[in-house]
C-alpha positions, 0 to 999 in steps of 0.5 A: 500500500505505501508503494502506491501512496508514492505512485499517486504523489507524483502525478500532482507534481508533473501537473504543476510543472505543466500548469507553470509552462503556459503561464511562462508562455503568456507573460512572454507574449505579453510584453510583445504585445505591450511593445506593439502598442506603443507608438514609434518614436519620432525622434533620433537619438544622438547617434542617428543624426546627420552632422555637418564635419568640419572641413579638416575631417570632410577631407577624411570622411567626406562633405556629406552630413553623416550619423557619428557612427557613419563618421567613426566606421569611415575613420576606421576604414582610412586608418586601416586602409592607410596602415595608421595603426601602431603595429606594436600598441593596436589601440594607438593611431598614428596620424597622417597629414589628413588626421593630424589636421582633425587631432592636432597631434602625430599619436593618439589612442582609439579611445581619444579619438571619439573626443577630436571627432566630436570637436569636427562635427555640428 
């Protein structure tokens, strides 16, 4: 008789373990639907908008008025077309005449470099 009291004690736990999926189910869909009724946002984040550069970082980039993260992608692809990367500290730009113009110094570190953009763009 005891074997069969722990037979009828397992059943109720596999039935709480199957009335707990469906809930997990229904507050994932709930925030998509809470999502997708709010309205979209209008504005841009400060990445997203079009900023005129200076004319020293125009000669790098281009005239056209780009996103900040256009600007850093087109940087990158010049210091890398153009070997500008210390071989030795990876993280160290060495400036040409074109970028020494935007830094206003021969070396600067990956990490400064957002700061001499953001002095080139409005």
């Amino acid at each position: 008789m005891t074997g069969s009291s722990k037979s009828s004690k397992a059943p109720p736990a596999k039935a709480a373990s199957t009335t707990s999926k469906p809930a997990a189910k229904a507050s994932a869909k709930a925030p998509a639907k809470a999502a997708a009724a709010k309205p979209a946002k209008a504005t841009q984040s400060a990445f997203t908008k079009p900023l005129q550069p200076s004319a020293a970082l125009a000669a790098v980039v281009g005239s056209d008025p780009l996103p900040r993260t256009e600007v850093v992608s087109k940087m990158w692809d010049y210091i890398k077309k153009h070997k500008l990367q210390n071989e030795a500290n990876k993280r160290e730009i060495l400036a040409d005449e074109k970028l020494s113009a935007v830094f206003g110094k021969d070396k600067v570190t990956m990490f400064e470099m957002n700061k001499f953009l953001a002095m080139h763009l409005k």
